[in-house]
TORBAMAR-599573 format. One line per field, with one value per residue: residue number from 1; x, y, z of N, C-alpha, C in turn. Coordinates in steps of 0.1 Angstrom, whole numbers, plus 5000, padded with zeros to 4 digits. Example, Ala and Ser with C-alpha at 12.3 -4.5 7.8 and 13.67 -1.06 7.14 Angstrom:
<lumses>
n <- [1,2]
n_u <- [5132,5128]
n_v <- [4943,4978]
n_w <- [5078,5071]
ca_u <- [5123,5137]
ca_v <- [4955,4989]
ca_w <- [5078,5071]
c_u <- [5132,5129]
c_v <- [4967,5000]
c_w <- [5078,5079]
</lumses>
This chain:
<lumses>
n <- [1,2,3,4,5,6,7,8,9,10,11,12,13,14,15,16,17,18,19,20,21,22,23,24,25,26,27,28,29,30,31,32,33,34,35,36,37,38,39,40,41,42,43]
n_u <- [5199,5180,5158,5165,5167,5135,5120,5134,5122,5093,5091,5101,5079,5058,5064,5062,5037,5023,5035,5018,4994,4990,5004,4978,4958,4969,4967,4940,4931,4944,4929,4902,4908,4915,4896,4877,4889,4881,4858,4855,4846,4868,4882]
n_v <- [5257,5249,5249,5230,5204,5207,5202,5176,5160,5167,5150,5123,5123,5116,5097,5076,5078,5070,5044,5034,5036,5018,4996,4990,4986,4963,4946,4944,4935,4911,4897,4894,4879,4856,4849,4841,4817,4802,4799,4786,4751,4721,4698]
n_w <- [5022,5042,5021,5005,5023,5035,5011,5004,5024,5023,4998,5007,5027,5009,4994,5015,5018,4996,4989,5013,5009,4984,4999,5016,4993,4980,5001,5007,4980,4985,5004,4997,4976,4986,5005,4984,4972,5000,4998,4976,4974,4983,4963]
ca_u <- [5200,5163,5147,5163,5162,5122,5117,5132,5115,5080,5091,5096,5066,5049,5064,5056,5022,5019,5039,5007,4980,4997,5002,4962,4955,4970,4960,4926,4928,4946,4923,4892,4912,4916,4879,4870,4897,4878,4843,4851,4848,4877,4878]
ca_v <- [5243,5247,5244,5213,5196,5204,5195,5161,5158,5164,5139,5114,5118,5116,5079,5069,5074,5063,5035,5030,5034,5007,4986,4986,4983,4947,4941,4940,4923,4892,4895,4893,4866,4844,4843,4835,4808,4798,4799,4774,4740,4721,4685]
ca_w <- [5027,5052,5014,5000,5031,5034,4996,5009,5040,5017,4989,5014,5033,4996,4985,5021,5016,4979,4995,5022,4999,4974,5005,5015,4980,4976,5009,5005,4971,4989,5015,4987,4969,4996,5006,4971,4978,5009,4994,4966,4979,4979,4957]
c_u <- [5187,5160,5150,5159,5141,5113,5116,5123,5099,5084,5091,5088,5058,5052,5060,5038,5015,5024,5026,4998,4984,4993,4983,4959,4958,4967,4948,4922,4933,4934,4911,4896,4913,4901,4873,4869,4884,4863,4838,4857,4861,4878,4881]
c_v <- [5239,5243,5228,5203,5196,5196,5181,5154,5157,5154,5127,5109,5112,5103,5072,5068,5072,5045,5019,5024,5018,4996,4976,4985,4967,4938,4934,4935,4912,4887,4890,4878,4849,4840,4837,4823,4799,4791,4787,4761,4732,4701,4674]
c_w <- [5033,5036,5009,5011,5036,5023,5002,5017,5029,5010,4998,5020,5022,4997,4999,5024,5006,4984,5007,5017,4993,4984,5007,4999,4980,4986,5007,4994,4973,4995,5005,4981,4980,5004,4997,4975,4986,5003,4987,4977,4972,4972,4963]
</lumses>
């Protein structure tokens, strides 16, 4: 029972930090996109 419960215990840390990454990932392409955004004058 200690190994499944460790298994779990690593799989979850895993998707929470595939989870992270992912997050900063679209992060910083809104962040990028909304400067564009900013950059272009607006009509």
């Amino acid at each position: 029972m200690g190994i499944l419960s460790a298994v779990f215990t690593f799989v979850l840390a895993g998707l929470a930090v595939y989870a992270l990454i992912l997050a900063i990932i679209f992060l910083r392409l809104r962040i990028a996109g909304l400067k564009r955004a900013a950059r272009r004058p607006l009509p």
